[in-house]
Phi, psi and omega in degrees: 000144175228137194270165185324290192256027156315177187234100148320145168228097212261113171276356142085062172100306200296185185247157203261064170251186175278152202305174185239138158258155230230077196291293199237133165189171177216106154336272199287309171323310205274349181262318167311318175310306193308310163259054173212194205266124185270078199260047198292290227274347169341107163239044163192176205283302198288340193248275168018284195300333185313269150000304168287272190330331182253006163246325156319321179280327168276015183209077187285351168273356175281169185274262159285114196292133182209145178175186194202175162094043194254132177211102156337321205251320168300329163326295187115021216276346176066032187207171154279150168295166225211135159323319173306288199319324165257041169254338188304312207278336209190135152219348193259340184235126155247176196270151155210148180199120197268129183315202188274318207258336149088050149248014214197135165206160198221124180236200193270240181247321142335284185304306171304321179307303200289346169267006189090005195265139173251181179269014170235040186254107184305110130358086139346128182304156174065035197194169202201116200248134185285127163269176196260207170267001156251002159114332203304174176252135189284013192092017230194089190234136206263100133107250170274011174263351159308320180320349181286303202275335197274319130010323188258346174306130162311137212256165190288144161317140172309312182316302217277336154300309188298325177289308185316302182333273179297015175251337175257355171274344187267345183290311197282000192245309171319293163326315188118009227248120193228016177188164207180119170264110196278104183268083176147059174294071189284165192274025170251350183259333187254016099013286173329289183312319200284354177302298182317296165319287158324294192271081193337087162193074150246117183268019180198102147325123186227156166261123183261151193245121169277169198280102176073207185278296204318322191273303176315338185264342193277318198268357168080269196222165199287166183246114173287180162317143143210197172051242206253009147076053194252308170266139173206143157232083181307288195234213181210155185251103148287163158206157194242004183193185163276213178227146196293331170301345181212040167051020145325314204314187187217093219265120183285328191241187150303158152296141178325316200232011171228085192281137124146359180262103167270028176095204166216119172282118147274004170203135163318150178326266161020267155324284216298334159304327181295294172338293185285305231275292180318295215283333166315302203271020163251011201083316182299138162261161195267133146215134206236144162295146201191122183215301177275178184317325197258003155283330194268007169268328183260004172272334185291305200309309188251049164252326176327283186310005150295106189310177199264355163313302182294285192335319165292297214288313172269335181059080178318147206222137144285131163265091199125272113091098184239262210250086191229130186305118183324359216243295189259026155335276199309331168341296159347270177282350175286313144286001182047034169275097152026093170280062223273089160238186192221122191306341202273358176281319176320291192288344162260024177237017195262021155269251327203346172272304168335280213267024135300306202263328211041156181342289195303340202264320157026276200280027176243343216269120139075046200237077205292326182292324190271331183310302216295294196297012157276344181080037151304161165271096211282128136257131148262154174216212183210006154058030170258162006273032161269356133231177220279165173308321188304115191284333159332312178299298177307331174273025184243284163002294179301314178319318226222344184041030198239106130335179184304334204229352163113355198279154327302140199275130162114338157125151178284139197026063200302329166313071182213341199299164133251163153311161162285338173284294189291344144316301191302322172309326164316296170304340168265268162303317170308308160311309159303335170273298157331321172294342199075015174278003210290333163260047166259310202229181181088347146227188181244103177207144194268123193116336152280175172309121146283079196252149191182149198205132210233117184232197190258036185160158179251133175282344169290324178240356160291194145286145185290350203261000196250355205288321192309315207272021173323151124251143207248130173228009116262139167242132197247123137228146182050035187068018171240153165267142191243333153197190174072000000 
């Protein structure tokens, strides 16, 4: 129906759905990325390194070579890669570069001098500088020891924020992406958003999560939707481990393929109650990275001790939730805790998860299904740019448990699949829900927000193995077109 002053739209035949939401992603990382030297689609050490040399040769003004999206296991290389190897691509300047999953960054011999680091340079808590077998440091820092080398980086410009900015709303709106939950908001980006926000142009809603307690203390208290409902700061984003790609993950046992390496706790029980404890009684909702068994055991714990009044009311959120011990699976929905997760981590960690985990760890591992028949709350996103934005990619993933190329066929530990109707819902209504959004956006029912995105196939009556390849050839939010 269209009222007297509404707008017809004729898609001529395409298909309708509701915009799609990005429950976990980092806003400004995907814009930095996008311009700076980008080593997503990279597949080997030698084509990597290749890149880095031909964006170093084309931008003789930078200071620092900075860039990101590199992942060691597509390579093949079964190791990190090394300061030697990339002074062959740089030597005169130095380099970062942030792993994929943005737990791990790696520079040359340049980047070591100028931060001071030696082979008597102390691990940082929660963080780890990788050595050779003679102790040097390879260049190679897991987690909160990135902070030796990135600390030294020059920090951006109002300009170079405001581009990025606009380079990742024009990314996110091509995908269909009409909403986004921003994990880690420090207080100069949302300074930002509200600039953006103020002159309308912001084309993808985001709920900013602020970036730790210190950002939570600074911005005072949570921001509801307001005006034309383009912005929010609901909660904060916390963390409790790393990531399983650069053995972060925070492990009840050893790793499989690392005996004595359980990962990285970064905070005592404690801290980490104080925190949630703290951001609860201010309002905020929580939500903390979680990836291995035993982080994502101390997060159930001390969400636990939240009453369960506050706990419905702000709606305590998992980040990850990767590798989570089959005992406390039910946990979830028994807490009414969030599942915030992301399909495209299953098909791009499924070489490399086996021999982290071995067989038995499995079967807790990246497990939507069981999370959903326990009666959890599934939100999907896509965790970018550590994996690509395109929520396509992600309802595909969730379908078919299939890479791109089909592998493995009928899908890796395929009890695991959804329905297309229960992906699209993660994506949508779930994702809306996580947000504090839900009678705004996440269907097309009258009286929302008209965010809506017109694409080139039913997803429902298509093959599921085809979902990856969608194309959006409108994007709607709030009744405007933003793109395509």
């Amino acid at each position: 129906v269209t009222p007297p002053e509404g707008t017809r739209v004729d898609v001529h035949g395409a298909t309708v759905m509701p915009g799609l939401i990005d429950a976990h992603g980092h806003v400004m990382e995907l814009g930095f990325q996008a311009l700076s030297v980008d080593l997503t689609a990279t597949k080997s050490l030698a084509e990597a390194l290749a890149q880095v040399k031909a964006y170093a040769a084309a931008h003789p003004e930078a200071r620092w070579i900075v860039g990101g999206g590199w992942n060691q296991e597509i390579w093949r290389l079964g190791r990190f890669p090394t300061a030697a190897e990339l002074d062959t691509a740089v030597a005169d300047r130095p380099v970062y570069l942030s792993r994929v999953d943005g737990h791990a960054g790696w520079t040359n011999s340049k980047g070591l001098a100028i931060a001071g680091v030696t082979a008597a340079t102390p691990d940082p808590a929660g963080g780890r500088i990788e050595h050779t077998a003679t102790g040097a440091p390879t260049g190679v820092f897991v987690d909160a020891a990135k902070e030796i080398i990135a600390r030294q980086l020059p920090p951006a410009t109002p300009t170079e924020s405001a581009a990025a900015l606009t380079k990742a709303l024009a990314i996110m709106a091509a995908v269909g992406m009409t909403g986004i939950a921003d994990m880690g908001t420090d207080a100069a980006t949302w300074a930002l958003y509200r600039d953006y926000d103020r002159d309308h142009r912001l084309t993808t809603r985001i709920t900013a999560m602020a970036s730790g307690i210190e950002t939570l203390r600074v911005i005072g208290s949570p921001v509801a939707w307001s005006g034309d409902e383009r912005l929010s700061l609901p909660g904060v984003k916390l963390y409790a481990d790393g990531a399983l790609g650069s053995r972060g993950a925070w492990l009840k046992a050893d790793y499989s393929d690392a005996p004595g390496n359980r990962g990285l706790r970064f905070h005592p029980d404690a801290t980490l109650r104080g925190w949630v404890d703290e951001a609860t009684a201010r309002g905020f909702q929580v939500a903390v990275h979680a990836i291995g068994d035993a982080a994502n055991a101390q997060v159930l714990d001390a969400f636990a001790r939240v009453p369960a009044a506050t706990r419905d009311r702000l709606r305590l959120r998992i980040e990850h939730a990767q590798i989570v011990d089959p005992a406390d699976l039910p946990r979830f929905a028994r807490l009414g805790v969030i599942a915030s997760m992301q399909p495209t981590h299953a098909t791009s960690d499924k070489n490399m998860a086996g021999a982290r985990l071995g067989e038995a760890r499995l079967a807790g591992a990246y497990a939507w299904r069981t999370l959903l028949d326990t009666h959890a709350r599934l939100a999907f996103g896509s965790d970018v740019p550590v994996e690509s934005p395109n929520p396509f990619f992600g309802l595909h993933a969730a379908v078919t448990r299939e890479d791109h190329d089909g592998n493995p066929p009928g899908g890796w530990r395929a009890t695991q699949k959804l329905t297309a109707v229960e992906a699209l819902a993660a994506f949508t209504t779930g994702a809306a829900f996580a947000a504090h959004g839900e009678t705004r956006v996440g269907t097309l029912t009258p009286g929302k927000w008209a965010d809506f995105i017109v694409v080139d196939r039913n997803l429902f009556t298509g093959a599921p193995t085809d979902i990856w390849q969608t194309r959006v050839l409108q994007t709607w939010v709030g009744g405007q077109r933003v793109c395509c």
